[in-house]
Structures are given as C-alpha cells and as structure tokens.
C-alpha positions in Angstrom: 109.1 96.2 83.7 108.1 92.7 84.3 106.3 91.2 81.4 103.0 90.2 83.5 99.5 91.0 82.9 98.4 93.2 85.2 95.0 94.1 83.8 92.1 92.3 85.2 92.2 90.2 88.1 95.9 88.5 87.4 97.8 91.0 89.3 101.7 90.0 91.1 102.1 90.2 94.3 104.9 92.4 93.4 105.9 94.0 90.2 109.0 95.3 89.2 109.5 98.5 87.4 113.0 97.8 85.4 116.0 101.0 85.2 114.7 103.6 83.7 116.8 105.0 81.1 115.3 107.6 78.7 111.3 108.4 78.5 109.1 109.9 75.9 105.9 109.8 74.6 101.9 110.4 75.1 100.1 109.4 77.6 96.0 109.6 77.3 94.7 110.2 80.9 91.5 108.6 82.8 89.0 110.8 83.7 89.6 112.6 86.7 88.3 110.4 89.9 87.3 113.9 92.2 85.2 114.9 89.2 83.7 112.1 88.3 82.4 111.3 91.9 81.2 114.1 92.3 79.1 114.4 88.9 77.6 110.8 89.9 76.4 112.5 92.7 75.0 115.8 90.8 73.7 113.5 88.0 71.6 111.5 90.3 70.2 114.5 92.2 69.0 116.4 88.9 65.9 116.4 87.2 66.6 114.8 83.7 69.3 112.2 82.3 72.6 113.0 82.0 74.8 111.1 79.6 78.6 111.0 81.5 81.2 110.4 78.9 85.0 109.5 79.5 84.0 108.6 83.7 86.7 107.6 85.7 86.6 103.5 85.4 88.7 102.6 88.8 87.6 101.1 92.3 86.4 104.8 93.5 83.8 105.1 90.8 82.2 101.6 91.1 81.7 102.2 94.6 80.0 105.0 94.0 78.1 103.7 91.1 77.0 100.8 93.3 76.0 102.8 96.0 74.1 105.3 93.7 72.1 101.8 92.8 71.5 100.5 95.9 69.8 103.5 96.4 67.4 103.0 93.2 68.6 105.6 90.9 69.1 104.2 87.8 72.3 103.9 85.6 72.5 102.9 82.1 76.0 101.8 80.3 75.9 103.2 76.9 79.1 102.0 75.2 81.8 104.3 77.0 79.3 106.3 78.3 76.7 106.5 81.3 74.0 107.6 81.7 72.3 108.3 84.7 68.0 109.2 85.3 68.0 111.8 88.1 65.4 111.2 91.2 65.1 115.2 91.1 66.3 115.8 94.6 64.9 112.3 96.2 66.7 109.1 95.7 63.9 105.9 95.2 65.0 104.0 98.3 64.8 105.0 102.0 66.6 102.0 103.0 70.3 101.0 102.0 73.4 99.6 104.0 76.0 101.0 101.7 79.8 100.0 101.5 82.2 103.2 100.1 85.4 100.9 100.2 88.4 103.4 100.9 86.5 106.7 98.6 86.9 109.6 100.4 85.0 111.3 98.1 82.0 109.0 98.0 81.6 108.5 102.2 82.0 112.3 102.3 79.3 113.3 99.8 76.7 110.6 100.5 76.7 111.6 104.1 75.3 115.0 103.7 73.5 114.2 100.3 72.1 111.5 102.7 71.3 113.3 105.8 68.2 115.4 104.8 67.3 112.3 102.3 64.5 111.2 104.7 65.3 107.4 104.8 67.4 105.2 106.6 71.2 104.6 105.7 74.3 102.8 107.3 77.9 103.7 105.3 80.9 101.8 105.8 84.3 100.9 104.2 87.5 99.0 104.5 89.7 99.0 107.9 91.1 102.2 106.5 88.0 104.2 106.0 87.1 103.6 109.9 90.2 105.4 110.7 89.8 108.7 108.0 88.0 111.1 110.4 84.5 112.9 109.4 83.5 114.3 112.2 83.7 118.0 111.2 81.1 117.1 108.5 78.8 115.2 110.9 79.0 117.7 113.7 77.9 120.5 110.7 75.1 118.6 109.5 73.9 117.6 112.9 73.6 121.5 113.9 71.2 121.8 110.9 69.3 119.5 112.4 70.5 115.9 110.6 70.4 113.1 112.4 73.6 110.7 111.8 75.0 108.9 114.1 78.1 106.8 114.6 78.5 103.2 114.9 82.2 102.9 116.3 84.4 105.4 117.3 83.5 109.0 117.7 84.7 110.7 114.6 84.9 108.1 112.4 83.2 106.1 109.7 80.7 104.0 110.2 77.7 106.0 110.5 73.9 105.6 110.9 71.7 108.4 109.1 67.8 108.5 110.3 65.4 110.5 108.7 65.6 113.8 108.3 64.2 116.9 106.1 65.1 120.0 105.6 67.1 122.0 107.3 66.1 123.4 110.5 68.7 126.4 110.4 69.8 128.3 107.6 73.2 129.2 108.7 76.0 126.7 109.5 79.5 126.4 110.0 82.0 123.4 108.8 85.8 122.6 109.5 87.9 122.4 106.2 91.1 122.2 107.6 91.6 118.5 108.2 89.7 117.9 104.4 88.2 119.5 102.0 85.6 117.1 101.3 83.5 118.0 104.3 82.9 121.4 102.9 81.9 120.1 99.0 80.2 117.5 100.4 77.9 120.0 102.2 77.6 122.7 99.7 76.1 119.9 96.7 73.7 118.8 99.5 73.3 122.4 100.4 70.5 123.8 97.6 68.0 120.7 98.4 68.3 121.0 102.2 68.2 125.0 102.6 65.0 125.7 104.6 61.8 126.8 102.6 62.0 130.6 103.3 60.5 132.4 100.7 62.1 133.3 97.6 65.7 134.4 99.6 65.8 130.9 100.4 69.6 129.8 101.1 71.6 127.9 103.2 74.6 129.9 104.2 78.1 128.5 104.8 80.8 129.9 106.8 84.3 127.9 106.9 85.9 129.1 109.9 90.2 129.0 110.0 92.0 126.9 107.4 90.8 125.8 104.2 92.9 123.1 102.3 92.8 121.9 98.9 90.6 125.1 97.5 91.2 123.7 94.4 88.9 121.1 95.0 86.3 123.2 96.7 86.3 125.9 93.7 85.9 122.7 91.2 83.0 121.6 93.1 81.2 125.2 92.8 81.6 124.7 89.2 80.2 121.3 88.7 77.2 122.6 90.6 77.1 125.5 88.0 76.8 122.6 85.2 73.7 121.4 86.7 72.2 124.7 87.1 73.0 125.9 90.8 75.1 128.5 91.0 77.1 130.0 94.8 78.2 132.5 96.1 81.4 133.1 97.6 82.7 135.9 99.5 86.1 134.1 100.6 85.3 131.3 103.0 82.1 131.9 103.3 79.3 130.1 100.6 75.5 131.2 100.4 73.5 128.8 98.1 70.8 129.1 96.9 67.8 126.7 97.6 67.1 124.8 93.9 66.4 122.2 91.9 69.5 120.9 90.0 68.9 120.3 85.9 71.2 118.0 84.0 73.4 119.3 81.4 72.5 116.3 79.4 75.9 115.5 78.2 79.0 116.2 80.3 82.7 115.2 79.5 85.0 114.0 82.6 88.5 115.8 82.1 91.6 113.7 82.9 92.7 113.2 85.9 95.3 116.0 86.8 96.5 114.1 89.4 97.6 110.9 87.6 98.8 113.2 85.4 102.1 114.6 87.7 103.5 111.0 87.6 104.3 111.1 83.7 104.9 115.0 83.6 107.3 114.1 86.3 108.5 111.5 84.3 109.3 113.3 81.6 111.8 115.9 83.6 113.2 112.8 85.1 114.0 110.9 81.7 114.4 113.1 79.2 111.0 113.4 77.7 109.0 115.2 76.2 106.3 113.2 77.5 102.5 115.0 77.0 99.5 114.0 78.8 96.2 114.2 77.3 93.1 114.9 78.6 93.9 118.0 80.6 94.8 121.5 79.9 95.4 124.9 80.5 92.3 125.6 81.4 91.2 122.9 83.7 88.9 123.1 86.2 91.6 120.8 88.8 94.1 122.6 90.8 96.7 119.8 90.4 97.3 121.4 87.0 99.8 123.6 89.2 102.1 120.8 89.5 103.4 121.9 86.1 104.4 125.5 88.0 106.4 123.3 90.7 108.5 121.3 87.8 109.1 124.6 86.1 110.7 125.9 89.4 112.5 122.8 89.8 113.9 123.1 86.2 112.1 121.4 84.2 110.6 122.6 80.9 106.2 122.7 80.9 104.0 123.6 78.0 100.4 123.6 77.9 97.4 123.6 75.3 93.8 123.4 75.8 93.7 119.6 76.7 97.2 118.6 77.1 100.4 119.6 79.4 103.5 118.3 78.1 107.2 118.1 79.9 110.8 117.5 79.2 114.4 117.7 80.9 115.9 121.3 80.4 119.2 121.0 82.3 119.5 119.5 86.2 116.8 119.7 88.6 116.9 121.9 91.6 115.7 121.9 95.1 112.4 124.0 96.0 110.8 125.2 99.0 106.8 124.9 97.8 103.7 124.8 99.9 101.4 122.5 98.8 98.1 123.1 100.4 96.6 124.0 96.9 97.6 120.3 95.4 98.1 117.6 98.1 98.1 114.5 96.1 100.1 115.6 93.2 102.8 116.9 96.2 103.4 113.4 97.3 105.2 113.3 93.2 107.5 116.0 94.7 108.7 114.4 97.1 109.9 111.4 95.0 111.5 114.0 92.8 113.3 115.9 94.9 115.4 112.7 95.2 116.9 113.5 91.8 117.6 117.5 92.7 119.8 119.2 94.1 119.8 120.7 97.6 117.1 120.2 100.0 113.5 120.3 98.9 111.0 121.2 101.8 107.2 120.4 101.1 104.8 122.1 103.6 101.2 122.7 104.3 100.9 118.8 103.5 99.1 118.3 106.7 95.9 116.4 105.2 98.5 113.5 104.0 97.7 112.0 107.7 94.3 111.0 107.4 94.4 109.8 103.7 94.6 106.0 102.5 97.5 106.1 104.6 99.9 108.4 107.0 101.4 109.4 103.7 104.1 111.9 105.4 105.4 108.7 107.5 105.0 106.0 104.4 106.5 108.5 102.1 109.6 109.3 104.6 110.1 105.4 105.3 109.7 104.4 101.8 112.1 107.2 100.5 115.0 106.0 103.1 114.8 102.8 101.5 115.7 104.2 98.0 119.0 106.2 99.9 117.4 109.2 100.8 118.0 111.6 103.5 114.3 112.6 104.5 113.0 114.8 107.8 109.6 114.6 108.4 107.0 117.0 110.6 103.3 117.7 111.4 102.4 119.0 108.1 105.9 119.2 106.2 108.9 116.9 104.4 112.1 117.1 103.9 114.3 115.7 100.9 117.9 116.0 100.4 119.1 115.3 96.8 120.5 113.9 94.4 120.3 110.9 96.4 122.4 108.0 95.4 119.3 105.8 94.8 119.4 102.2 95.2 117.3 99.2 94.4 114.4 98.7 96.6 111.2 96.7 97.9 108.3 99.4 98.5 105.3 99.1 100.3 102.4 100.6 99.1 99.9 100.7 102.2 97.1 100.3 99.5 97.9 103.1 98.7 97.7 103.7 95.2 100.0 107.4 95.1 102.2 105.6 97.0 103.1 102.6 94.0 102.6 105.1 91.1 105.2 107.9 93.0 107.7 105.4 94.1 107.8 104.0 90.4 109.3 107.0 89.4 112.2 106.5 91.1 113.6 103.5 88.3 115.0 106.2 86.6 117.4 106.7 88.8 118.7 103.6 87.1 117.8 101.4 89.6 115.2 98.6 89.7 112.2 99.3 92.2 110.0 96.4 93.2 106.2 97.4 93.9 104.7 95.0 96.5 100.9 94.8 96.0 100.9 96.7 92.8 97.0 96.1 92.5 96.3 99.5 94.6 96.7 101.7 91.8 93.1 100.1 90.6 91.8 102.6 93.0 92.0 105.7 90.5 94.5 104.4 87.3 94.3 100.6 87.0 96.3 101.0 83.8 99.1 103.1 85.3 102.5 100.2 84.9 101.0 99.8 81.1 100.8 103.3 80.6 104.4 103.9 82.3 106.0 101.0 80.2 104.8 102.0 76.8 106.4 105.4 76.9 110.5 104.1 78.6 113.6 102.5 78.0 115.9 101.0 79.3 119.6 102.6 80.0 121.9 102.0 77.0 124.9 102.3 79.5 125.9 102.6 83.4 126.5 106.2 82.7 122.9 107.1 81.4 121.9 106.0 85.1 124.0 108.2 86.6 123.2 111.4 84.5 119.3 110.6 85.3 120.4 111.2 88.8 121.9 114.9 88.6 
C-alpha cells in the first residue's frame, strides 16, 4: 500500500492498495455506525445522562452529533466517551436548519423524531441525499397528522417540518420495502407521539408487503429496550407503547459488523486467520451472518462473545445467497465471488439502488474492470469466478463500501488503485491502516495465482 498518510485531512486523490499476498492478524473494529446513530437519537430523547462509550467516530456520527446540537441538547466529550443530557422527550430548540450530509440513518430518524417535535425544522444533505427517496416515511407520518413538507422533488430530501404534536391517529401504516429506516425511524419516534388515550395508550404499526434488512429493525427494538421502552411485535406489525424513555446511564457501542466482512473476507481470501474484535456471537447486528455466507463459500468461521475470526480452508466456491437480511455486508460478496468458483448469484439486494450510490450498477461496472464476468438485475448480481483479475483504477462514487470491497480484490495479486480513497471517512476512516497492518506482499508469482483459486 502506498506509504501516505491518510489520516486526517492529507488524503491522495488515489491510493493504491499493493498485491496482496498472505493476510493475518487482528483487527479491533469501530463502533457500529447504525447503532451508534441511533443511540444519539435515544440518548437525547431520555430523561437522564447517558455516558456512550466506544461511539462510532466517522462522518455519519458528527453529523448527527451536530445536528443533535443545533437542536440544544447537550453533548459532553469525556475522554473516549460521550455523554449526552436528555431533553426527556423535547429537544431545547424549535428552530434549526440542519444539514445530515449523505447519513441515511440520521435524515431518516430526525424526520419523525422531528415531526411531532412542535418547532420548526428544514433537513438537507449532499447532491446524493436529494436523490435517496423518503417518501414512504413522510407519507406515514403525515397520516398521523405531521406536517413535513418537501422542498424539491416529491419524494425526496429536502424537507420542511412545521409544528406538530401528538399524534392525531393511533394506527398507521409504513413502507419498508425500499428501506428499512423509515420503519425504525418511526417506531423510536413512536412512544412520544402515540396519542394520550388512557393507560392502553399506543401507537400501532402495521408494515404492509416486504420488509428488508429486519436485522436492522429487530436491533432498533432492542436499543429502545435499553432506554426503557419495550414493543411489541406480532410479525410485521409493532404496537408501542406511549412512554418516557430513561437512560441506561452507560452503554457500550458494539463494532461495526459491517466493516467487519471486509477483513473476515480477507482472511478466506489470504490465508488468514484474521479475527475482528468488537463483535460476537451474540450481537445484536444481522451482518454477523456474513460469517454463514463465507462458511458456505468454504471458508472456515469461528466465533466468541466479542470476536469472529476467519481463515482459508481449501478453494472457495460459488453460492446462490439472498441477501435481504444483510445488504451492506452483500456488496463483500460480490467482490469475493471473483475468487470462487462457478457463478455466484446475489438476490433480494434491491435496496442497493437508492444507497450512497446505484450500488448493483457501480459494483457491476467496477467488477468488469478487475476481469469479471458480472450480470446484473432489479434486485440481483451475478459473478462468474475465478476471474483472472487484473490491475485496475476504481471509482468509488463516495461511496465508502465501494473503496473498502474493491480493496479486497489486491489479493488476487494484482495492484488496485482507489480514486478518492477519503469516502471510507464516512463509517471507517482508518480502514487502508487497518488493512495494511495485518498483509503482505506475494513472495512469488505463484502465490498470486493460488490466491485466485
């Protein structure tokens, strides 16, 4: 890897990830960005302090730490930690024009924690974020009564919020087939804006069709167990309860699952073992079932209470997986079904469309220019391996899965060049350090070619 500092500001326009020839090691994960967004968000809504140790430190969280200020609720940097004073349901300002950047999981949230909040907002982001659609969540909240409003396109980010209390319904019905995030955002607004109706109070929500990413939705419930509200679930259908939410006091952020299928994909790709730290068998994120995939690809898995570890076992094999249960750590799949043999088909990956980028399309244009043989659909991809990889210029579309995914394929025993490297600031701005400390280099031309069987 070129020897460039990449932490802080001094980032190349593109870095270069050298051959990859054998990798092992430990990796310590950063927190997990969808949990620590999302406990922000809980911390600031709860009566009492809450002391957040091991929080995501990434482009994501600031956003949502400097929209959680904007909006007066006060944050406190205690070493490592923060801490955050909960408003107790009410957030100090009325007033705040507030710019989320490309975090899904921050324009999401604060739009329904926002719309019974009874001030006036205005949420925004980058070029990107005006294109990730959010209707389903607005059209839901509106038929409780919320009054937000778009400032653009139809659909779309950005949005005006006007005030609002509670909930003129107690019933309601979101979308969660394009994202999940409408329907978590909604159920931690849900036990502050459920109308007052006696002590059966509780706002009841039906998903209709499709939900992806469950995962994601059964984490939320959880969280909002931790501060003291807990849901009901009878399939797709949520009643909660009308509360107060109460601070834990001190809450630990697991690693990010996610970022972790890079290096446990690594470590089937090069040899390994390689074990990431931070999350475990019993994690609360449903990308933790990337470790099943790599075990039906071939690959050996092992897991403790806080760390997953995985090495080579023999060639890799093609799969036919569905993926609605872990989007993000799919798009890994796809880069490693480059190195395996047969044709790899990855389906219900449908939500890839409206992410930081058209991920199905950058992931199928971006894979061709490595050597691969890739078919592409609505919702599925198609790999055909081992592909005789060769060295290539990837674009990342700010897209930070994109760089970290693409990186893998050096150990093929090919250089890959990174354009715009910087993106991976978003959720794990010390990825390329992480990734160098644990290779090597190939000893000999025929180490690259057995990294590619």
């Amino acid at each position: 890897m070129t020897d460039t500092n990449i932490l802080g500001s001094d980032w190349p326009a593109v870095l270069t990830v050298a051959p990859i020839g054998h990798a092992a090691g430990r990796v310590a994960l950063p927190g997990s960005k969808s949990i620590s967004n999302r406990v922000l968000l809980l911390a600031a809504l709860a009566q009492g302090t809450t002391r957040i140790q091991h929080l995501l430190d990434a482009d994501d969280t600031r956003v949502m730490l400097d929209a959680l200020a904007a909006l007066g609720v006060a944050i406190e940097r205690e070493g490592e930690a923060v801490r955050i004073s909960g408003g107790a349901g009410r957030f100090p300002n009325r007033r705040a024009d507030l710019f989320l950047g490309n975090a899904g999981t921050a324009m999401r949230s604060l739009t329904a924690a926002l719309a019974f909040a009874g001030g006036n907002y205005r949420l925004d982001g980058v070029a990107r974020m005006r294109e990730r659609p959010i209707g389903d969540l607005v059209d839901a909240l509106n038929a409780l009564g919320a009054k937000v409003g778009y400032l653009g396109d139809a659909g779309f980010p950005p949005l005006s919020i006007a005030p609002a209390q509670l909930a003129a319904t107690d019933a309601v019905r979101v979308k969660g087939d394009v994202s999940s995030q409408f329907v978590s955002g909604l159920l931690m607004a849900a036990p502050l804006i459920a109308p007052n109706r006696g002590a059966d109070a509780a706002l009841k929500i039906d998903v209709p069709g499709t939900l992806i990413s469950q995962p994601y939705v059964a984490m939320t419930v959880k969280l909002m167990a931790r501060f003291g509200v807990q849901v009901e679930q009878e399939g797709q259908r949520f009643k909660v309860p009308r509360a107060g939410y109460v601070s834990p006091g001190d809450l630990m952020v697991e690693g990010d699952a996610s970022g972790a299928s890079y290096f446990l994909a690594l470590g089937a790709l090069a040899g390994g073992p390689v074990r990431v730290l931070g999350v475990g068998r019993d994690s609360v994120q449903g990308d933790v079932a990337f470790g099943d995939l790599l075990t039906g690809m071939g690959a050996k898995v092992s897991r403790g209470d806080d760390w997953i570890e995985s090495e080579a076992s023999g060639p890799l094999h093609a799969i036919d997986y569905d993926c609605t249960q872990i989007p993000d750590a799919a798009m890994t799949a796809a880069v490693l079904a480059c190195f395996a043999r047969g044709r790899t088909r990855l389906t219900g990956i449908g939500s890839w469309r409206v992410k930081e980028t058209d991920r199905i399309a950058a992931m199928a244009t971006e894979l061709r220019k490595l050597g691969a043989t890739v078919a592409e659909g609505p919702d599925w991809i198609t790999v055909d391996g081992p592909a005789p990889l060769r060295e290539a210029t990837i674009d990342t579309y700010d897209d930070h899965r994109m760089a970290m995914c693409c990186a893998l394929a050096a150990a093929g025993g090919v250089a890959v060049h990174i354009r715009e490297p910087r993106c991976v600031a978003k959720t794990f701005p010390d990825f390329f350090r992480q990734l160098a400390l644990l290779v090597s280099a190939p000893a000999t031309p025929s180490t690259a070619e057995s990294a590619r069987v």
